[in-house]
C-alpha positions in Angstrom: 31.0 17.6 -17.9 27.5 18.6 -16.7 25.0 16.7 -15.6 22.3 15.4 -18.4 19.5 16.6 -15.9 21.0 19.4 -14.8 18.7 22.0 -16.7 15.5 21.0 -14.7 15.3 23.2 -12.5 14.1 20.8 -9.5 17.3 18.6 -10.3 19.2 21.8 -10.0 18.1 23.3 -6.4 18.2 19.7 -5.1 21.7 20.0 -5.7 22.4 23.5 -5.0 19.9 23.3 -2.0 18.2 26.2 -2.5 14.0 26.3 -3.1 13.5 23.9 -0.4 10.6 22.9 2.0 11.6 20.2 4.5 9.4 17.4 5.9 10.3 14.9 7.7 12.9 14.1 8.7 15.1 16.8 8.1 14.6 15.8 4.1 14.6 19.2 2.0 12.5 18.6 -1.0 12.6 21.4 -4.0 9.9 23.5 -4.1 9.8 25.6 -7.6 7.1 27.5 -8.6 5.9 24.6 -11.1 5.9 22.5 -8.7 4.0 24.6 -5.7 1.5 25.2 -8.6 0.4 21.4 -9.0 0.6 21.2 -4.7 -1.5 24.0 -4.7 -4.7 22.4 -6.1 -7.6 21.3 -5.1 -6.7 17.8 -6.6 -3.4 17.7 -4.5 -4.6 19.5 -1.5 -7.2 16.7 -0.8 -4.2 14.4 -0.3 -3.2 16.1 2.6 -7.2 15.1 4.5 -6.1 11.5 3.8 -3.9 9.6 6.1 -1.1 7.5 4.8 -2.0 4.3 6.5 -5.4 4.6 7.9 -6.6 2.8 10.7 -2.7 1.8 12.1 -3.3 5.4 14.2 -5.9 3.3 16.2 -2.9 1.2 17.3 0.1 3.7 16.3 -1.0 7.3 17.7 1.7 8.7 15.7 0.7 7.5 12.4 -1.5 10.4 11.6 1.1 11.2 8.3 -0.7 11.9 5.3 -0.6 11.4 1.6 0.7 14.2 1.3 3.5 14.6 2.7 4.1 11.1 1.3 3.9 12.2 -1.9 6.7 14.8 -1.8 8.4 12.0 -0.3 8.3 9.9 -3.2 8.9 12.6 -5.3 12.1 14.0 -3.2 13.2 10.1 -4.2 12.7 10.8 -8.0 14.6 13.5 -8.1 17.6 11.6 -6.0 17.0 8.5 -8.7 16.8 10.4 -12.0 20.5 12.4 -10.3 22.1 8.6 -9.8 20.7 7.1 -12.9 21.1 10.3 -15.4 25.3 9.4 -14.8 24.5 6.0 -16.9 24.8 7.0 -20.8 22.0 4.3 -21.1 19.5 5.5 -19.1 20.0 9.6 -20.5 19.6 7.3 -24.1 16.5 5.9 -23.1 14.6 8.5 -21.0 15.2 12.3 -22.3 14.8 15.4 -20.2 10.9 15.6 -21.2 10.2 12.0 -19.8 12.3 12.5 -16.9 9.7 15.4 -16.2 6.9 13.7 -16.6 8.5 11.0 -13.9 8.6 13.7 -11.9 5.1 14.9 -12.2 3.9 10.8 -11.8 5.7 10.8 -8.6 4.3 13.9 -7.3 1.1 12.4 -8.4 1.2 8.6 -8.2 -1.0 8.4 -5.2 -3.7 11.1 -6.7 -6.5 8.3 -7.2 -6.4 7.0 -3.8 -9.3 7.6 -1.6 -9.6 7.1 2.3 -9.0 3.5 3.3 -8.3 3.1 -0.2 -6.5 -0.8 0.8 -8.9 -2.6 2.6 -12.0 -1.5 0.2 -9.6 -2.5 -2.6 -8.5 -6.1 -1.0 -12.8 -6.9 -1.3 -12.3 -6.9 -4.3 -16.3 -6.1 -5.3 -17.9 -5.6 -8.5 -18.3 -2.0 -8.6 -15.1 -0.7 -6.9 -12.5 0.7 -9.9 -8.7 0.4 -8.7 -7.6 3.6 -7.3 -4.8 4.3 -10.1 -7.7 4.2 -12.7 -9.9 6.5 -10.6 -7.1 9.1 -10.7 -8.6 10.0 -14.5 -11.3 11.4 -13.0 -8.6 14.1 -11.4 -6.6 14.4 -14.3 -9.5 15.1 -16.6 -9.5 18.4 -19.0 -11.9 20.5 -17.1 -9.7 19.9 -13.4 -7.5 22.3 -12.5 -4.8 20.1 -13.0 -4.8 19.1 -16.2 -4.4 22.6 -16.8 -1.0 23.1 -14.6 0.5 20.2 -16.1 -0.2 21.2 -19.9 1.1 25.4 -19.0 3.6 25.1 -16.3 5.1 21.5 -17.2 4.5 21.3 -20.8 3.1 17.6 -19.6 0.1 16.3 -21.3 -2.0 14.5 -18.6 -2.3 11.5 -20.4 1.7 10.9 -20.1 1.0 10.7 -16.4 -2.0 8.5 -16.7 0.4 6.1 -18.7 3.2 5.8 -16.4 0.4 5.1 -13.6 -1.7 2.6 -15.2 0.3 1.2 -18.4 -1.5 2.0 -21.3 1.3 1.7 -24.3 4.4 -0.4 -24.0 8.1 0.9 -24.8 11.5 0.1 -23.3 11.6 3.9 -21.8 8.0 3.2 -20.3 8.7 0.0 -19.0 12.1 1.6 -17.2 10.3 4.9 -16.0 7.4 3.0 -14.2 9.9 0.4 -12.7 11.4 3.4 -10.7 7.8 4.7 -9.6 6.6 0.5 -8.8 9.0 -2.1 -8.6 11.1 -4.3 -6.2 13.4 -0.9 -5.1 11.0 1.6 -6.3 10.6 5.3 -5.1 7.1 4.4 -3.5 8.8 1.7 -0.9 11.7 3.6 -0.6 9.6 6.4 1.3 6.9 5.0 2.8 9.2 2.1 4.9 11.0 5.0 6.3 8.1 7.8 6.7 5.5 5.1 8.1 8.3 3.6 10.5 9.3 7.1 11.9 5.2 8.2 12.2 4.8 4.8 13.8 7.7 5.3 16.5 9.6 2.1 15.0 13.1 1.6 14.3 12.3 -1.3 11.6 11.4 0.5 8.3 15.0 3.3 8.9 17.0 0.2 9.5 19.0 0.1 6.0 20.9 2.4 3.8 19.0 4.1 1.6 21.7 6.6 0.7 24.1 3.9 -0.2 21.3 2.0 -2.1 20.6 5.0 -4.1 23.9 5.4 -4.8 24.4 1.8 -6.2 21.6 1.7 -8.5 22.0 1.5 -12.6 20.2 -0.2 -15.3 19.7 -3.7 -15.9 21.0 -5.9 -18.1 17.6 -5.7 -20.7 18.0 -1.8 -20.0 14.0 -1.5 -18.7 14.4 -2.0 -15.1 16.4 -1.2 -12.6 19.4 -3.1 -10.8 21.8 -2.6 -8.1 26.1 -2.8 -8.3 27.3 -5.6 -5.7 28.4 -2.6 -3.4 24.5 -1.6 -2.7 23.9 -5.6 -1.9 23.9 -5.5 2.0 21.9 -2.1 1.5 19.0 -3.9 -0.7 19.0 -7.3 2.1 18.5 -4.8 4.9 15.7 -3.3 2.7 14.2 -6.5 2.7 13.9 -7.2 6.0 13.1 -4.1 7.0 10.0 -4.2 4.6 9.4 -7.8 5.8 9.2 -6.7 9.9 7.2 -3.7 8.8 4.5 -5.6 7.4 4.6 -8.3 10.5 4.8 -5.8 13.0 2.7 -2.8 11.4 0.9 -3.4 8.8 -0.5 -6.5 9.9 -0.2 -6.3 13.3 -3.1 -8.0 14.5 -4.6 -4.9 16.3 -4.1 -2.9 13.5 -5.5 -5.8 11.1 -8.6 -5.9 13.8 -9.9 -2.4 12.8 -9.3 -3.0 9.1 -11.6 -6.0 9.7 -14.1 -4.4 11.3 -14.0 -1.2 9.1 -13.8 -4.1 5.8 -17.0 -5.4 6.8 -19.2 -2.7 7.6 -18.0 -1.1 4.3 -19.7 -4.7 2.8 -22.5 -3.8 4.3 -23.1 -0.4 3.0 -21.1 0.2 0.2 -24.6 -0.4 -2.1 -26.0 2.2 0.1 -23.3 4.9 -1.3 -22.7 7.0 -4.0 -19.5 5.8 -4.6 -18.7 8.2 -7.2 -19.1 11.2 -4.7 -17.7 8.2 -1.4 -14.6 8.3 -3.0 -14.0 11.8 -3.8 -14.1 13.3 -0.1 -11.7 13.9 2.6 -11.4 11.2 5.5 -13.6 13.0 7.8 -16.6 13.7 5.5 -15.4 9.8 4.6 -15.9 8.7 8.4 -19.2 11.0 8.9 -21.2 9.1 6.0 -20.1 5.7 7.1 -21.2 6.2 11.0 -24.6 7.6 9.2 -25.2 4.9 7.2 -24.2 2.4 9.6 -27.1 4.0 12.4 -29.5 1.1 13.5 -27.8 -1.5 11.2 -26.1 -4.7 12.7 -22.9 -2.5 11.2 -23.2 -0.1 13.8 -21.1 -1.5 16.5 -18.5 -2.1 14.1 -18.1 1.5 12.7 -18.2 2.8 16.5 -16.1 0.8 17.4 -13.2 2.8 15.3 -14.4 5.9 14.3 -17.5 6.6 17.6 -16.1 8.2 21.2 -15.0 5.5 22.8 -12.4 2.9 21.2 -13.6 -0.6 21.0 -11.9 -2.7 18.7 -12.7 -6.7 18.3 -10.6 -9.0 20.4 -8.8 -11.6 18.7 -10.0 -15.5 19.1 -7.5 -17.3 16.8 -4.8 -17.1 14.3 -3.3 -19.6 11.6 0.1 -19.0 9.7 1.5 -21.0 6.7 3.4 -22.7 9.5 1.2 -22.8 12.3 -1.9 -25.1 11.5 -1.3 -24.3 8.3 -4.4 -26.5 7.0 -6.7 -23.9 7.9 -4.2 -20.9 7.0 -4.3 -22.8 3.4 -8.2 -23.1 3.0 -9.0 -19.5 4.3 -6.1 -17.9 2.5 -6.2 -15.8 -0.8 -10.0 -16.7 -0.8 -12.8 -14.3 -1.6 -14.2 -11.6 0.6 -17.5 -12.7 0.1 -16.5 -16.5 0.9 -14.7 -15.1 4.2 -18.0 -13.3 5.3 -20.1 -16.2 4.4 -18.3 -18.2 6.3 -18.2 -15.7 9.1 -22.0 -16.3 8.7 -21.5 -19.9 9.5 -19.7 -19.7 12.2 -22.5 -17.3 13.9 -24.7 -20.0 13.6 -22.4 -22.4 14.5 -21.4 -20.8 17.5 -25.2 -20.0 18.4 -25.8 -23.9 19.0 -22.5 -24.4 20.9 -22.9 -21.4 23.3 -26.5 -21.0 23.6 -26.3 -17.3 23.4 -27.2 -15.4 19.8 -24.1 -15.1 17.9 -25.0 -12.1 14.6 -22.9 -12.7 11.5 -21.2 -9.1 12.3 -20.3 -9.9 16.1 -17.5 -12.0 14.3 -14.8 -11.3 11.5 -12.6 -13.5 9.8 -9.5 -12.1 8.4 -7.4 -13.6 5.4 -4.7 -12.7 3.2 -6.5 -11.1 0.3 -5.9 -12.8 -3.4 -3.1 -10.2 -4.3 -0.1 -11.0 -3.4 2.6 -8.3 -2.5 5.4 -7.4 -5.3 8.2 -10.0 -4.9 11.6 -8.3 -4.5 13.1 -9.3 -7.4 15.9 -7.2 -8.6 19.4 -7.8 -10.1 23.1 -7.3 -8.4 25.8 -6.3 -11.1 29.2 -7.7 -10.5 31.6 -5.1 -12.8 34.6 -7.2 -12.1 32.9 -10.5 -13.8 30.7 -8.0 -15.7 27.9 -10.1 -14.9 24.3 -9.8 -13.4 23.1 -12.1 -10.9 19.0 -12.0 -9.6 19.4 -10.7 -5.9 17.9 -14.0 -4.5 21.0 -16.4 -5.7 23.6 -14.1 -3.9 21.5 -13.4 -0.7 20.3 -16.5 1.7 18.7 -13.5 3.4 16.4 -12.5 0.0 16.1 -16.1 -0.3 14.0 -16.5 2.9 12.4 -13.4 3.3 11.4 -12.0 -0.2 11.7 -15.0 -3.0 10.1 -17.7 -1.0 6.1 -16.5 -1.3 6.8 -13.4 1.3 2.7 -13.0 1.8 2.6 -16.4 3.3 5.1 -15.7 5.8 3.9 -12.1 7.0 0.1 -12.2 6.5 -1.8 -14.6 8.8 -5.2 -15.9 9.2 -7.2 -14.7 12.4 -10.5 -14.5 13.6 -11.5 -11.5 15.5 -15.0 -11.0 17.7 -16.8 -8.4 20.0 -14.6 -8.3 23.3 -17.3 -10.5 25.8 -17.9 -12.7 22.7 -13.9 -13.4 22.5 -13.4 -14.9 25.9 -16.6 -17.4 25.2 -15.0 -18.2 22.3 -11.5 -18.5 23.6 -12.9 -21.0 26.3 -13.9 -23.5 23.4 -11.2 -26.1 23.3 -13.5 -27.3 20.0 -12.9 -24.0 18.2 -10.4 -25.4 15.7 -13.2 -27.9 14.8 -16.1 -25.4 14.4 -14.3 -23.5 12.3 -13.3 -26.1 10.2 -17.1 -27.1 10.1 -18.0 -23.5 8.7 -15.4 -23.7 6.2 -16.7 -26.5 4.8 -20.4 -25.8 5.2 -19.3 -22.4 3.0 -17.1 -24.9 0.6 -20.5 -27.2 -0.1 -22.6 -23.7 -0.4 -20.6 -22.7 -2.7 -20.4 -25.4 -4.8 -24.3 -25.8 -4.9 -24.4 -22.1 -6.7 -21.8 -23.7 -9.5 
């Protein structure tokens, strides 16, 4: 019996390995004409002139991988998932061979609306910044290019894609496609763990079986998600540690989380002096070239230099507080705003001014939080066909338990404070600093509850 899929053509050569172009590593993703004509605009090509994870590469010199190639990635994985799920009569009942293409086409574009440094800007939080999914419209539009490949060579109406991106209707088939493009085991994670762990020269994002997870995956129970068959379980607990060590030891490295910091809050500083309309439409470079501009003969300066200028100087850090380690000011500095976080940076400054004698500038010093978001909590379902019964993930696995169900931002994001390298060691040498900065966090408590 053939496959339901098996008259898309992409679904096809992926079995029959022909139509291929390979990235890394050694994965051979199919390359028909259709799809070579949506890589081939302007929209898509931009991707590839924005890096994947941004300002790790200050601390990771291998993690120069870009949207791009992340995006074939994920859409590599689509193909793989729409294969493995396409054998279950409920999910070829639920999404026919038209929505299944426009999967494909989300996945190939999910990331289209991201700009460079796309994260950290978002984490502010500000007034005037739309969320990158929403801002891929503006690509999709009807006068851009590719609006017009997706309507001739995919029969796709753009607005299919903008609703599996940013849910705009609500449907069974909806809910089940975008669980596969966002959700606890979703193609997104499923790439970038591995590609960001190989750029980075780490073994922890490889360190599970994706193949075997793949394989294992079916429908859930309500038949609008996805779940895993109790022989992927060990595959989906090494996937959760290996997304739990990436973000300890990458993504939020503290290095790595000290040039977000200082990038974070120069952006503060001169995002009103952008068009952000045009900002967020450029390539990293042109990205990089307005900020350093902007920044000239502003207190912002040495904080854009020090990432992006000739000579690599990122802040130092002074302290850091985890949900288990003084976790009283981890709790009162966590989740809070961005604005609160540089006002109390502020108070700080002046704090520290009095104590060391020496001017202390609000920018000299960063304090860095786990931003209100939290993270997508791996919940997912194991199917047991024997008992013919679904069990969530976490009650069968101690291991999901710890790592993924109990609040996973508290135990992999931590609370630090960051300043200028000769103002570190002054401020390392305080044996008061714990009590300072408790004194600017509740200066910037009372200042903010004078404005309500």
């Amino acid at each position: 019996m053939p496959h339901p899929y098996s008259e898309i053509l992409e679904l096809a050569n992926l079995e029959a390995g022909r139509g291929l172009v390979r990235i890394p590593m050694e994965q051979d993703v199919p390359f028909t004409p259709r799809v070579r004509a949506l890589v081939d605009t302007a929209e898509f090509q931009r991707l590839g002139h924005i890096s994947q994870l941004g300002l790790a590469s200050k601390i990771y010199p291998g993690a120069t991988h870009t949207r791009f190639e992340h995006a074939l990635g994920v859409f590599h994985n689509a193909l793989r998932y729409l294969w493995q799920l396409g054998r279950d009569p409920r999910f070829h009942d639920l999404v026919d061979s038209h929505l299944a293409e426009v999967l494909m086409a989300s996945a190939l574009l999910h990331d289209l609306g991201h700009w460079p440094y796309c994260h950290p800007i978002e984490d502010m939080a500000l007034a005037e910044l739309p969320p990158h999914e929403a801002h891929a419209a503006a690509f999709l539009a009807d006068n851009r290019e590719l609006a017009r490949v997706l309507r001739n060579e995919w029969h796709v109406e753009p607005e299919e894609v903008l609703d599996v991106l940013v849910a705009r209707t609500d449907s069974p088939p909806l809910r089940l496609v975008r669980s596969i493009l966002s959700g606890p085991i979703d193609i997104d994670k499923m790439d970038y763990l591995e590609r960001d762990s190989l750029h980075c020269g780490v073994p922890y994002g490889r360190n599970f079986d994706k193949n075997r997870l793949i394989q294992s995956m079916l429908l859930n129970e309500a038949g609008d998600g996805i779940a895993i068959s109790s022989k992927g379980k060990t595959a989906a607990e090494l996937m959760v540690f290996a997304r739990y060590v990436m973000f300890s030891e990458v993504y939020w490295h503290h290095a790595v989380r000290s040039a977000t910091s200082m990038f974070a809050r120069a952006f503060y500083d001169l995002h009103r002096q952008l068009n952000l309309v045009d900002f967020f439409q450029q390539t990293e470079a042109d990205t990089i070239a307005a900020l350093r501009r902007e920044a000239r003969g502003t207190d912002s300066e040495q904080l854009v230099e020090g990432i992006f200028g000739p000579t690599r100087n990122l802040y130092k850090r002074v302290a850091e507080f985890s949900h288990y380690q003084q976790s009283e000011v981890y709790e009162r500095l966590a989740r809070r705003s961005y604005t609160f976080l540089v006002n109390c940076g502020t108070a700080l400054a002046e704090l520290l001014t009095s104590r060391l004698g020496i001017e202390v500038r609000p920018t000299d010093l960063l304090v860095d939080a786990p931003p209100p978001h939290r993270e997508v909590e791996f919940r997912v379902d194991i199917y047991f066909p024997k008992e013919e019964v679904y069990r969530p993930l976490h009650e069968v696995s101690p291991v999901v338990d710890a790592l993924a169900h109990r609040q996973f931002d508290d135990y992999v994001k931590r609370v630090r404070v960051f300043a200028k390298r000769e103002l570190a060691a002054k401020m390392s040498a305080l044996d008061e600093f714990g009590e300072i900065l408790a004194e600017a966090i509740s200066t910037t408590d009372d200042a903010d509850a004078a404005k309500q």
